[in-house]
C-alpha positions as CSV (number, residue, x, y, z in Angstrom):
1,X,5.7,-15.6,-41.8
2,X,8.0,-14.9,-38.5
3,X,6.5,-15.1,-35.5
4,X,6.3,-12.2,-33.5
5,X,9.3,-12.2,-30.9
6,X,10.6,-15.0,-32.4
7,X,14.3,-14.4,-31.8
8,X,15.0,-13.7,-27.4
9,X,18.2,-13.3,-25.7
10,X,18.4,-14.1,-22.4
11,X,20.5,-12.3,-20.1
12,X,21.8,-14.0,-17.0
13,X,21.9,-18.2,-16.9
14,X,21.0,-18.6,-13.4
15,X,18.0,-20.6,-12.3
16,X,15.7,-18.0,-13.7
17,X,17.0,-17.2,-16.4
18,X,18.3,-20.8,-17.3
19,X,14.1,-22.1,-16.7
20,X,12.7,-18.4,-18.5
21,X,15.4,-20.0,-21.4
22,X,13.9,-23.4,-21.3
23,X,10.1,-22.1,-21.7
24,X,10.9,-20.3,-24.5
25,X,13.1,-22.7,-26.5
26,X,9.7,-25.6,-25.7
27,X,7.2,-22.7,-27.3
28,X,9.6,-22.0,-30.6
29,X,11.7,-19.4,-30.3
30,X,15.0,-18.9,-31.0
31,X,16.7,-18.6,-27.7
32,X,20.5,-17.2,-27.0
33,X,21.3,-17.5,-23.6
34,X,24.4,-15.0,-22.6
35,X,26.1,-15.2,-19.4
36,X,29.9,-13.8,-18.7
37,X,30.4,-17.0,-16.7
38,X,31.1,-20.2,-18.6
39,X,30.4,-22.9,-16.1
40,X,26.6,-21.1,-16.0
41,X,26.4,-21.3,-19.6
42,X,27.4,-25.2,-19.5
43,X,24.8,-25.5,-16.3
44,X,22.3,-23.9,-18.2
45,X,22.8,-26.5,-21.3
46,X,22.9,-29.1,-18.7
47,X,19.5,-28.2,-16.9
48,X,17.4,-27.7,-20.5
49,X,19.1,-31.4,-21.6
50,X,18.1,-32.8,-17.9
51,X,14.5,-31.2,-18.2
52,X,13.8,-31.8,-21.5
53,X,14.7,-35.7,-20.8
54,X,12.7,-35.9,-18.0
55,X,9.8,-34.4,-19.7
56,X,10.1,-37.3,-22.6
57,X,10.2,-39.6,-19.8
58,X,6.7,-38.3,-18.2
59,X,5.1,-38.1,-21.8
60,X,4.7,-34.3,-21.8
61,X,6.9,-33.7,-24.6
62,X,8.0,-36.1,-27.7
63,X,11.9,-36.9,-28.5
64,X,11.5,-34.8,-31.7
65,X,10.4,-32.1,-29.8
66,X,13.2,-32.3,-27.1
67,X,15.6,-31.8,-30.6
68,X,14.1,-29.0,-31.7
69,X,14.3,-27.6,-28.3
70,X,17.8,-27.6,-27.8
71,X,18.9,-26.9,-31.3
72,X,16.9,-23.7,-30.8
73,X,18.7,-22.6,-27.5
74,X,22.9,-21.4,-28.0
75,X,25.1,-19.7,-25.6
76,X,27.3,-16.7,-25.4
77,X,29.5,-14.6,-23.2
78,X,28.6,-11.4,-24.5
79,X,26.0,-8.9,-25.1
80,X,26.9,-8.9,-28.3
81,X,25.1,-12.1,-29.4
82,X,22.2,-10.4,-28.9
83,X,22.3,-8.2,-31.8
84,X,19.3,-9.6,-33.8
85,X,17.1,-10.3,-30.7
86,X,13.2,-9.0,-31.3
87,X,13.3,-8.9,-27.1
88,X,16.3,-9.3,-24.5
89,X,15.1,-10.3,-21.0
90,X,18.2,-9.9,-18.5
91,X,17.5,-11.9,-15.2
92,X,21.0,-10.5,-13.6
93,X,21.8,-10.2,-10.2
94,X,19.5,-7.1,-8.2
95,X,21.4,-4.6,-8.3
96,X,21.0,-0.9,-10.4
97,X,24.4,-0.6,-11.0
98,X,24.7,-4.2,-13.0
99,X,21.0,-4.0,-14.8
100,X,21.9,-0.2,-15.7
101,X,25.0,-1.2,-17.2
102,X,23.7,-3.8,-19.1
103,X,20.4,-2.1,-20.5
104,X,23.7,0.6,-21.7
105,X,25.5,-2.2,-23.3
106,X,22.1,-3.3,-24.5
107,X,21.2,0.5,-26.2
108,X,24.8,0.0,-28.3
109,X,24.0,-3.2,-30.0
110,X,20.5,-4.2,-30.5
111,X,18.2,-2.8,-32.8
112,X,15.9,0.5,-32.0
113,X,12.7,-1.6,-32.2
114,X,14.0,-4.2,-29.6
115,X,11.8,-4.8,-26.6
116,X,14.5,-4.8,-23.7
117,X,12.7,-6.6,-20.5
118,X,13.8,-6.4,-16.7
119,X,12.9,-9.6,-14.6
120,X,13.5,-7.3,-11.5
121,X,11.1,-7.9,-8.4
122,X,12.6,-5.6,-6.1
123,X,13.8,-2.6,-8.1
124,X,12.1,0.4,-9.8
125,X,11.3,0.0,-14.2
126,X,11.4,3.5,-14.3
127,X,14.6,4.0,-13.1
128,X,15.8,1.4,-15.3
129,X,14.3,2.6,-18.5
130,X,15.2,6.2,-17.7
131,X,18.6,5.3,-18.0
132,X,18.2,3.8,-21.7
133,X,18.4,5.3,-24.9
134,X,15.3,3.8,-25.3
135,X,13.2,3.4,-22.4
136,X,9.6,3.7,-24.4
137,X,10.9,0.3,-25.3
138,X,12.1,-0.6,-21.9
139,X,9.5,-2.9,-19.5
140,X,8.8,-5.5,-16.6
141,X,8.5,-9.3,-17.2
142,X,8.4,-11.1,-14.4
143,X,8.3,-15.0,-14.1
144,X,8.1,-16.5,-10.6
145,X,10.5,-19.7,-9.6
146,X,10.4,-22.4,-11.0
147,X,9.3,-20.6,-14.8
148,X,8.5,-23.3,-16.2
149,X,6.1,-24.5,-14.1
150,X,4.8,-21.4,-12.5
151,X,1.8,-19.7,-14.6
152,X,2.1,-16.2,-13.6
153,X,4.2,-13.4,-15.7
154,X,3.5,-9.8,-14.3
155,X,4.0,-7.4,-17.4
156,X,4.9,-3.9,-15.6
157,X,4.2,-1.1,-17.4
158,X,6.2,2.3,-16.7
159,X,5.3,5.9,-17.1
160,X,7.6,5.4,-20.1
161,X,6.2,2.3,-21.5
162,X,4.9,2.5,-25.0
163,X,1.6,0.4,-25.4
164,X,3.0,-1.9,-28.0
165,X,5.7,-3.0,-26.4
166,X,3.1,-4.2,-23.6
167,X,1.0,-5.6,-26.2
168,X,4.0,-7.8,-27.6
169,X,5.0,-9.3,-24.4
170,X,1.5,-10.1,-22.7
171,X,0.8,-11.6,-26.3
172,X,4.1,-13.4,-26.1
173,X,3.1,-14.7,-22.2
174,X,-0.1,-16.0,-23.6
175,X,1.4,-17.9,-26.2
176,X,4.3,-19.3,-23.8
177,X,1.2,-20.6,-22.0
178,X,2.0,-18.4,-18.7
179,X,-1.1,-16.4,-17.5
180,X,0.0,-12.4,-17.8
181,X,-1.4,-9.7,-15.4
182,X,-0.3,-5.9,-15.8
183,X,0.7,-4.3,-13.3
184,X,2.3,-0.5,-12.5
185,X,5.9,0.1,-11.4
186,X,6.4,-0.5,-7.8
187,X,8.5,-2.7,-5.9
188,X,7.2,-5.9,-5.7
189,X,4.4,-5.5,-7.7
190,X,1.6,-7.3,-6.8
191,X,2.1,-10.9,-5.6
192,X,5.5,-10.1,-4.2
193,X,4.2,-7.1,-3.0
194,X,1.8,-9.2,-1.0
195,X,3.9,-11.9,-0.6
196,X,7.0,-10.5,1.2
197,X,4.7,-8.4,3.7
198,X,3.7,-11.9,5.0
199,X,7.0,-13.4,4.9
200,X,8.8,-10.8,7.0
201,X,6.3,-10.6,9.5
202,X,7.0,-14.4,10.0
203,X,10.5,-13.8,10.6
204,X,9.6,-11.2,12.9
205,X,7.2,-13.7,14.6
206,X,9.9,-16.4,15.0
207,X,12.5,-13.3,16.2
208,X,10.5,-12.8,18.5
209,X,10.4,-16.0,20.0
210,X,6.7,-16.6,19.8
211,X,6.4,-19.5,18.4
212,X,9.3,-22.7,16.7
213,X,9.9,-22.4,13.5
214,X,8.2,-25.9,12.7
215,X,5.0,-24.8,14.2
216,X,4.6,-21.4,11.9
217,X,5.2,-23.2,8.6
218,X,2.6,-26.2,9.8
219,X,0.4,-23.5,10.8
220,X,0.2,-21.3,7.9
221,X,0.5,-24.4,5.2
222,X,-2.5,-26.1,7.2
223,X,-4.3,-23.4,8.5
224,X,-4.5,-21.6,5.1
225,X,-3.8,-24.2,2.4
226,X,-0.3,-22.9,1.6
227,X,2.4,-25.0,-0.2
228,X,4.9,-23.8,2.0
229,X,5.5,-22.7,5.3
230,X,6.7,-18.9,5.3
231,X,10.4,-19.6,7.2
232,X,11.0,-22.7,4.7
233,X,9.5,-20.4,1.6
234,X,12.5,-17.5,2.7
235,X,15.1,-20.1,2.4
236,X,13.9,-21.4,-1.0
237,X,14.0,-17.6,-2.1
238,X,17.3,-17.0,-0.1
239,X,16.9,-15.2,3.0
240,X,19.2,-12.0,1.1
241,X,17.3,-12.2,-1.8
242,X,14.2,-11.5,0.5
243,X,16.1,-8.4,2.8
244,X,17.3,-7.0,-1.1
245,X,13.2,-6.8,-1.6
246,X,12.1,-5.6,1.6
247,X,14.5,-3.1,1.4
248,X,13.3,-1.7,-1.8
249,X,9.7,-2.2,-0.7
250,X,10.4,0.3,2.7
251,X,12.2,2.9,0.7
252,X,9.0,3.5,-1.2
253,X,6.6,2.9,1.1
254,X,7.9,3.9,4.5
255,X,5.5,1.0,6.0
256,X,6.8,-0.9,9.1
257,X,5.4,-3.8,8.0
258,X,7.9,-3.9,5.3
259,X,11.2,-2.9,7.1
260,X,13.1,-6.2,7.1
261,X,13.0,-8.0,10.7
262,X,16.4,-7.8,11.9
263,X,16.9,-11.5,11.5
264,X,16.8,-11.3,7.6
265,X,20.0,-9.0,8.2
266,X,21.7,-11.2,10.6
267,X,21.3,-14.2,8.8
268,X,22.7,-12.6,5.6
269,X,25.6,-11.0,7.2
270,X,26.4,-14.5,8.6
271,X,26.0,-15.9,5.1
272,X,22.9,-18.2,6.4
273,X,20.8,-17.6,3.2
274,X,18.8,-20.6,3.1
275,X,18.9,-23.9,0.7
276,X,21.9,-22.3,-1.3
277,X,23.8,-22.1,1.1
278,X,22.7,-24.9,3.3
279,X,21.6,-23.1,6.0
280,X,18.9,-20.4,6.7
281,X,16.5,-20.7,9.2
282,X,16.3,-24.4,8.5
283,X,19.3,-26.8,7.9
284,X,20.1,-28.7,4.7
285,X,21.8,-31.5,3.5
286,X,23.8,-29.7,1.3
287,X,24.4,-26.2,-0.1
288,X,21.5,-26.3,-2.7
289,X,20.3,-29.2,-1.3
290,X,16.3,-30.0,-0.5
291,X,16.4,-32.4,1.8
292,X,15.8,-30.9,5.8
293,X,18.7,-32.4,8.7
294,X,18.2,-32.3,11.9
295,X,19.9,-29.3,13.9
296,X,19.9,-28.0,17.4
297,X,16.7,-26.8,17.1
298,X,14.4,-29.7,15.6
299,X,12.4,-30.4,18.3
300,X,13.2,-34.3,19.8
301,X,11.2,-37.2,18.5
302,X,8.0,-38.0,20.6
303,X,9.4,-35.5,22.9
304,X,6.6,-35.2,25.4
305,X,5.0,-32.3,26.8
306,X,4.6,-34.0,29.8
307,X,1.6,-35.8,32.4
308,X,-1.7,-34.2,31.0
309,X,-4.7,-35.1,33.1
310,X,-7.0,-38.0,31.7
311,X,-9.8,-37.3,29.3
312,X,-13.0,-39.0,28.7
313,X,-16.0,-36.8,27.7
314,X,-15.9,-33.7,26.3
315,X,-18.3,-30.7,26.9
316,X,-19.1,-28.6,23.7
317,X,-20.8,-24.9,24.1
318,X,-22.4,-23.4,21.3
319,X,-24.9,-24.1,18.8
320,X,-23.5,-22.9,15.5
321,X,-21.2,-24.7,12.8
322,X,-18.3,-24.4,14.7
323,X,-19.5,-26.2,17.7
324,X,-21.0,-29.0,15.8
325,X,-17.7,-29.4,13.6
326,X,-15.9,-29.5,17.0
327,X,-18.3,-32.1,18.9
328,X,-18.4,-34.4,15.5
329,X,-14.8,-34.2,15.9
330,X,-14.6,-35.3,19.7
331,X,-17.5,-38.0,18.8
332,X,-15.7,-39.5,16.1
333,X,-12.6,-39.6,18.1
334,X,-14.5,-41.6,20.6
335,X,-15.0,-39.2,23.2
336,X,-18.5,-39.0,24.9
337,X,-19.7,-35.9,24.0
338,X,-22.3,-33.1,25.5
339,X,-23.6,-30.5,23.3
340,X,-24.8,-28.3,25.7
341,X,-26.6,-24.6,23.7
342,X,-29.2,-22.2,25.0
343,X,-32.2,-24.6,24.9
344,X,-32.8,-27.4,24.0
345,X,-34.1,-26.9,20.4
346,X,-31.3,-25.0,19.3
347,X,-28.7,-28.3,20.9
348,X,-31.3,-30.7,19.3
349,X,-31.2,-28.9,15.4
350,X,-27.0,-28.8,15.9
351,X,-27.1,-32.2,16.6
352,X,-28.6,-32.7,13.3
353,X,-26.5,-30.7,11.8
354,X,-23.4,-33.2,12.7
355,X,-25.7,-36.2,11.5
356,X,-26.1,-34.4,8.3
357,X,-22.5,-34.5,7.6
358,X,-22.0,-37.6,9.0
359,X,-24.6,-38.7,6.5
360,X,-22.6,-36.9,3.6
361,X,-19.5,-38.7,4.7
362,X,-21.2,-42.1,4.2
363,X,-22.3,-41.1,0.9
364,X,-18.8,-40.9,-0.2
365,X,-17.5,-43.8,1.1
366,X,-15.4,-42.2,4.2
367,X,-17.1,-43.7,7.3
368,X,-19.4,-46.6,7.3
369,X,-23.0,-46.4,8.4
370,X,-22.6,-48.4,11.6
371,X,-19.4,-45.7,12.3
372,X,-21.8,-43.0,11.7
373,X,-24.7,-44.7,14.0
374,X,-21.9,-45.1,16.6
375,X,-20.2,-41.4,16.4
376,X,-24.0,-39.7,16.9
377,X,-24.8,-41.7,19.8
378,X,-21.9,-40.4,21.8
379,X,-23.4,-37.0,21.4
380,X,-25.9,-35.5,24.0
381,X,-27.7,-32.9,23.4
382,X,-28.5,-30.4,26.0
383,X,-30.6,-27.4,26.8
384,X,-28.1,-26.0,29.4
385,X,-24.4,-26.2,30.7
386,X,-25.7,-27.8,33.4
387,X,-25.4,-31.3,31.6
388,X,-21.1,-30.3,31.7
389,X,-21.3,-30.9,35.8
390,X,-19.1,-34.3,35.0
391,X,-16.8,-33.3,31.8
392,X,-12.8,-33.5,31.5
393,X,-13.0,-30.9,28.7
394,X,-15.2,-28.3,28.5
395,X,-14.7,-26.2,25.0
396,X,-16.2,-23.2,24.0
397,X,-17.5,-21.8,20.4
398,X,-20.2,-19.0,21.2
399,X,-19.8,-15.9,19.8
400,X,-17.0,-14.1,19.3
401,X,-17.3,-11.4,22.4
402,X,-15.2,-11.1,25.5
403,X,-18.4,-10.1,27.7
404,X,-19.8,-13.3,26.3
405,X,-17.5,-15.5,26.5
406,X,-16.8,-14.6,30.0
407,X,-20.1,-14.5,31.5
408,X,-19.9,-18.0,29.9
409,X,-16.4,-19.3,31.9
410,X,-17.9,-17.9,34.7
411,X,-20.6,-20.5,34.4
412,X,-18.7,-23.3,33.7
413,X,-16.5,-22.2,37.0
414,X,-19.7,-23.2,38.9
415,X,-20.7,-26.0,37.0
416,X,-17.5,-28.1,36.0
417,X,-16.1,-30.6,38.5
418,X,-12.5,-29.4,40.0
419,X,-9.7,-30.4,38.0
420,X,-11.6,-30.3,34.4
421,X,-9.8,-28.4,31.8
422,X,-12.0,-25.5,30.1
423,X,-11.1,-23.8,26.5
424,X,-12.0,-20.8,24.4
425,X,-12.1,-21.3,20.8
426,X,-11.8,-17.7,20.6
427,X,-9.5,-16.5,17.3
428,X,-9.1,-12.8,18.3
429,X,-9.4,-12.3,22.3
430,X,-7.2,-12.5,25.1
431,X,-7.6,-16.0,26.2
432,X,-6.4,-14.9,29.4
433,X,-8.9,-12.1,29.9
434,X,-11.3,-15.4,29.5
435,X,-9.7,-17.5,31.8
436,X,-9.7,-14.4,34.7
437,X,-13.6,-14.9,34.6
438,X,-12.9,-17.8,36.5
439,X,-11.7,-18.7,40.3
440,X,-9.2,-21.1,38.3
441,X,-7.8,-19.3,35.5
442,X,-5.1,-22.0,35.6
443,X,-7.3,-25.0,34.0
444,X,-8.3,-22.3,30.9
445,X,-6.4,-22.5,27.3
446,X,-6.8,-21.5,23.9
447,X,-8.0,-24.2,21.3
448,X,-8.4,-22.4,18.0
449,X,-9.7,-24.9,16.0
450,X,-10.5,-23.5,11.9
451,X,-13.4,-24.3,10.6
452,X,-14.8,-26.9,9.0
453,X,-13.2,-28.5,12.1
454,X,-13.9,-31.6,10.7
455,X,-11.7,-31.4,7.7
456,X,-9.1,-28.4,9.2
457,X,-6.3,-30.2,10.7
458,X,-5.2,-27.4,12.5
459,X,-5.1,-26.1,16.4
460,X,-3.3,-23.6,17.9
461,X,-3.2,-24.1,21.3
462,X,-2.8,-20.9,23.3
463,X,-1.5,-21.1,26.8
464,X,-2.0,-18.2,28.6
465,X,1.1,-16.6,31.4
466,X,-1.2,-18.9,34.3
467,X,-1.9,-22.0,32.2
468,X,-0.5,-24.9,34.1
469,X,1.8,-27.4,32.5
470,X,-0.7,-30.3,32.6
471,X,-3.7,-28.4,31.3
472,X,-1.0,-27.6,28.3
473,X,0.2,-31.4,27.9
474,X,-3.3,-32.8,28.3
475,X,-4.9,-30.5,25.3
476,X,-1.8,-31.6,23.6
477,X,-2.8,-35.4,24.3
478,X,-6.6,-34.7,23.3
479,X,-5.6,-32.9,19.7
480,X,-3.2,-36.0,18.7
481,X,-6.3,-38.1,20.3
482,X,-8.5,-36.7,17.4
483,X,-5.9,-36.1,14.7
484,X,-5.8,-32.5,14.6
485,X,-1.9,-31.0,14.5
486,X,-1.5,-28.5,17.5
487,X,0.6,-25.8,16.9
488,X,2.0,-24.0,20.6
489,X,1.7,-20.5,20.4
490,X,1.4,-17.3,22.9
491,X,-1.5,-15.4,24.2
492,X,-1.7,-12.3,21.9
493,X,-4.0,-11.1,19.1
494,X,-4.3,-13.5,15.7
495,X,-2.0,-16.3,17.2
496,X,0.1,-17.4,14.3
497,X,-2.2,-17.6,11.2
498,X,-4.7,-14.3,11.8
499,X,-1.6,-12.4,12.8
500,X,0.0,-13.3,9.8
501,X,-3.3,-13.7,7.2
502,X,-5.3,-10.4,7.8
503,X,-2.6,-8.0,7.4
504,X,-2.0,-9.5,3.8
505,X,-5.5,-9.4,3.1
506,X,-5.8,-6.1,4.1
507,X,-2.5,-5.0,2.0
508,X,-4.4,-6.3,-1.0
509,X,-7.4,-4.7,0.2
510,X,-5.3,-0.9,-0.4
511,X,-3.5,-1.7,-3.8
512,X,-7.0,-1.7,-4.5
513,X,-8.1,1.9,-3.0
514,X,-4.4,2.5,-5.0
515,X,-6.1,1.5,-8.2
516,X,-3.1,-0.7,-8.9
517,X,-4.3,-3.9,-9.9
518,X,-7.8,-5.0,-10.0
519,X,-9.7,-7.5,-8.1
520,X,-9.2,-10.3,-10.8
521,X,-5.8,-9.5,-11.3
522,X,-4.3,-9.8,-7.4
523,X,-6.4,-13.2,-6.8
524,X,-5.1,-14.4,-10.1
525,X,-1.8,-13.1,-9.3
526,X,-1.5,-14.7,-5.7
527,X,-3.0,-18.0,-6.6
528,X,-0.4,-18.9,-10.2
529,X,2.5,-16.8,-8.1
530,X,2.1,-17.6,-4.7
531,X,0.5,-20.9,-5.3
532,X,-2.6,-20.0,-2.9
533,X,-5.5,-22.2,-3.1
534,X,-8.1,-19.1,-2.9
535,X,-6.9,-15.0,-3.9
536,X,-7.4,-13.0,-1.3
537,X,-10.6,-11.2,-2.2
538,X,-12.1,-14.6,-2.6
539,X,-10.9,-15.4,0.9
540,X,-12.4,-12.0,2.0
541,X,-16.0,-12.5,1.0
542,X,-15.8,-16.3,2.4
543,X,-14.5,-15.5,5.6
544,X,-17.3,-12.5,6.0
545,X,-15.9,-8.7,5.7
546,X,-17.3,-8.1,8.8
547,X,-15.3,-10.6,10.7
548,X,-12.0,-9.6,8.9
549,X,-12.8,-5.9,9.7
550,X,-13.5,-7.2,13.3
551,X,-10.0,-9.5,13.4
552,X,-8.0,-6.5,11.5
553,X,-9.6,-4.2,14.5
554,X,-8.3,-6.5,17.0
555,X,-4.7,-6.8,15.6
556,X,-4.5,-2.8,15.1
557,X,-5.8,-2.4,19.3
558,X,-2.5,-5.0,20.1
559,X,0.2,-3.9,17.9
560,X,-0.2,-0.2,17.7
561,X,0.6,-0.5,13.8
562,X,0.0,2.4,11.6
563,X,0.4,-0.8,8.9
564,X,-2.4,-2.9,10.5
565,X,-5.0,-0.3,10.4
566,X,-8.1,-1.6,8.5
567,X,-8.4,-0.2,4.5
568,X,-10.8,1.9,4.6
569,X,-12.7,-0.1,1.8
570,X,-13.2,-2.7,4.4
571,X,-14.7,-0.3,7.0
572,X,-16.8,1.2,4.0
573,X,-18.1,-2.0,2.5
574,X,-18.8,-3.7,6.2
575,X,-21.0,-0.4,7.2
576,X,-22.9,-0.6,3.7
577,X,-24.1,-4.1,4.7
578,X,-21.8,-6.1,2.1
579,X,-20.3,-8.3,3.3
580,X,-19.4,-11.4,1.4
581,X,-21.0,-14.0,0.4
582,X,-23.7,-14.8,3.3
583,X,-25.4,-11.5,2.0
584,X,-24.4,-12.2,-1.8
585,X,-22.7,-9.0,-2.4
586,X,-18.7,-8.4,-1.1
587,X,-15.8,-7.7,-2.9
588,X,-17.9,-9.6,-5.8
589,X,-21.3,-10.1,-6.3
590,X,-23.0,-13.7,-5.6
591,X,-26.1,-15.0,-6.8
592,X,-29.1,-15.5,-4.1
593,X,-29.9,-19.0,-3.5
């Protein structure tokens, strides 16, 4: 018996259609790859012979099987070839004018009960499909770059679709091993929908001259677990390819946060579209190549920030999991350390919080017992910041409230010696706001470390407009010191990775008030499309709702953004008492322990 689907033209042999070609000829079907350009049908045979080999080579596939594969894949140069093709996915260039007139072309030669797919991510299935002769049989299949190894398909669904048609290609996903997730027609649909969102805010962030490019991409990729920074991710794309999506995205949804950032438009006009063309907001060593070179803005080799004042102990306020992360840090770095809380008990049981994880880091085998015995004997605990009256650096993690936190600074004004540096781990308030508590707001700066700060690498270190130059080097000193990676970044709400995090987590948060997608379907969809270690509503219930609500607050207050107000959801959820998984009900339901 044939199998269902088991004859697929593919139109457009670039380097998704060339890889959406190769997964299909691996699975068994019969593949008939049509471009108008020659030298892309020769690349394509070329890229399935070099893929196939190197997948023989790793052991994935046998030779027999690399055989089969190629004998099932041929090439043509027109629309013609597709004749007896059970589906026809076109991956051709974004435009309506070209996909319209090859879904035409498409109506006069294939058969009435052909499935005709658009891999569009940026323009409307509707549209498309009205214009066919057929558009009940006219849908969305999406594969995400590189296809075959990306998991993801979105199957979009218009108001046209007919249900079998769906049924035949989310079967078809399943048995090309890719992980389908419906979705409705609108641009983007759901992980670029996300996706982009993030990625032009970053180019608005790096317009704006906030903060280098080098120090967005490590922030995001080590502050959130991302493969890829967001500036190197929009050169992979192409930075046109990006502005072609953004633009759709605007025209439907009228949100600011997706009007492209100027930058996009200049770099495109200048032909600056990233790795294709060798330069984008990075520089290559080749059009098309991988490799990053040097340009005039890589920032000099051990360039240093300058003389930094000398550190020896470290004061730590606070008595929760974030100040005993921070002080295990500072101890295992060598630093003396005072953990100074509101009485003693409560410094004595966070004390023994830090030997509880330095015990759990023996048990694995990654610091030896006399290392242990040595790291919690440089920590004092302390009922009061009294004990800071002799400290270099004095670092904050109480709660996260400006009255707090200054009635705090203004403490340590009295209490630390002249000349000692004092920072706010603060994630959402003005640092300098903080640092005006004092009679020295110069010595105060931002050192936003992520928690667990023992295993985060991360700090963004926030100088404020009257942060002096050596209370900037010397923080810079300290973080290499303990081997965290600082990132340099402004005094304004979210820094670099809230400011770019919670407005995509609250985007997800209204496709579902839009009954779009469902929960399932958008963390499935960002983690096998955009390669994130946790989905976004899995993110939300860790991080707390109430926090996010509180951080999407803060970002809304700064920016003035009708796009950054929270989703009502959130606000909903937060003032029913659910609020992730410290009260085992969220987004998702936990079980008590």
């Amino acid at each position: 018996m044939d199998t269902p689907l088991s004859t697929i033209a593919v139109v457009g042999l670039g380097t998704m259609g060339t890889g959406i070609a190769e997964v299909l000829a691996l699975a068994g079907r019969e593949v008939i790859g049509i471009d108008i350009s020659e030298a892309a049908a020769l690349g394509a045979v070329a890229s399935l012979e070099a893929s196939t080999a190197r997948a023989v080579g790793r052991g994935r596939i046998t030779e027999e099987e690399r055989a089969a594969a190629l004998a099932r894949f041929r090439t043509a140069d027109t629309l013609q070839a597709a004749a007896d093709a059970e589906l026809v996915i076109e991956v051709v260039p974004e435009s309506y004018e070209i996909k319209q007139q090859v879904f035409r072309e498409l109506d006069a030669v294939v058969s009435p009960t052909t499935i005709l797919a658009t891999g569009t991510n940026a323009l409307s299935v509707t549209r498309l499909a009205a214009e066919s002769q057929r558009p009940e049989r006219v849908l969305g299949l999406h594969f995400f770059n590189p296809a075959p190894a990306m998991k993801l398909v979105e199957v979009v669904s218009s108001v046209l679709t007919a249900p079998p048609a769906v049924e035949a290609v989310t079967t078809l996903a399943r048995e090309l091993g890719k992980e389908p997730v419906a979705v409705g027609d609108r641009p983007g649909f759901v992980a670029d929908g996300l996706l982009f969102g993030y990625l032009n805010q970053a180019a608005a962030m790096y317009e704006a001259n906030y903060a280098s490019r080098e120090d967005i991409d490590a922030a995001m990729k080590l502050g959130c677990g991302l493969p890829m920074g967001p500036l190197a991710l929009l050169d992979l794309i192409g930075i046109d390819t990006a502005r072609t999506v953004l633009e759709a995205m605007y025209a439907e949804s009228h949100d600011r946060l997706h009007a492209p950032a100027p930058i996009l438009g200049q770099f495109s006009s200048a032909g600056l579209t990233g790795r294709k063309a060798g330069r984008g907001f990075y520089t290559y060593d080749a059009p098309g190549g991988q490799d990053v070179v040097p340009d005039a803005l890589t920032p000099a080799a051990g360039a240093e920030a300058g003389a930094g004042r000398a550190v020896a102990s470290v004061g730590v306020a606070g008595s929760g999991t974030m100040a005993s992360g921070i002080a295990e840090v500072f101890a295992k770095a060598g630093y003396g350390v005072v953990l100074a809380a509101r009485t003693q008990e409560k410094a004595d049981l966070a004390k023994g919080r830090i030997a509880k994880s330095l015990e759990r880091s023996v048990a694995k085998g990654r610091l030896s017992a006399e290392a242990r015995d040595e790291t919690l004997a440089r920590i004092t605990a302390a009922g009061s910041l009294d004990a800071f009256a002799e400290v270099d650096l004095a670092v904050e993690a109480v709660a996260e409230d400006l009255e707090i936190k200054q009635q705090l600074f203004a403490s340590l004004d009295k209490v630390c010696r002249p000349g000692a540096v004092l920072a706010t781990t603060t994630s959402s308030l003005p640092v300098v706001a903080i640092a005006r508590a004092t009679a020295r707001p110069e010595d105060v700066i931002g050192m936003h470390f992520f928690n667990p700060a023992p295993a985060m690498k991360l700090v963004e270190v926030v100088r404020t407009v009257l942060t002096a130059d050596d209370v900037h080097a010397t923080v810079r000193a300290v973080c290499a010191k303990i081997r965290k990676h600082p990132v340099d970044c402004g005094d304004r709400a979210g820094f670099i990775v809230n400011a770019l995090l919670f407005p995509y987590l609250n985007n997800a948060i209204k496709m579902v008030e839009e009954h779009y997608a469902s929960l399932d379907d958008i963390d499935a969809a960002m983690k096998l499309g955009g390669g994130y270690p946790m989905g976004p509503f899995e993110l939300l219930d860790v991080v707390g709702l109430d926090v996010s609500l509180a951080i999407e607050k803060v970002l809304h207050r700064e920016f003035r953004d009708p796009g950054l107000a929270p989703a009502p959801l959130l606000e909903h959820l937060v003032a029913a008492g659910c609020l992730g998984r410290k009260t085992g009900r969220g987004f998702r339901e936990y079980a008590r322990r």
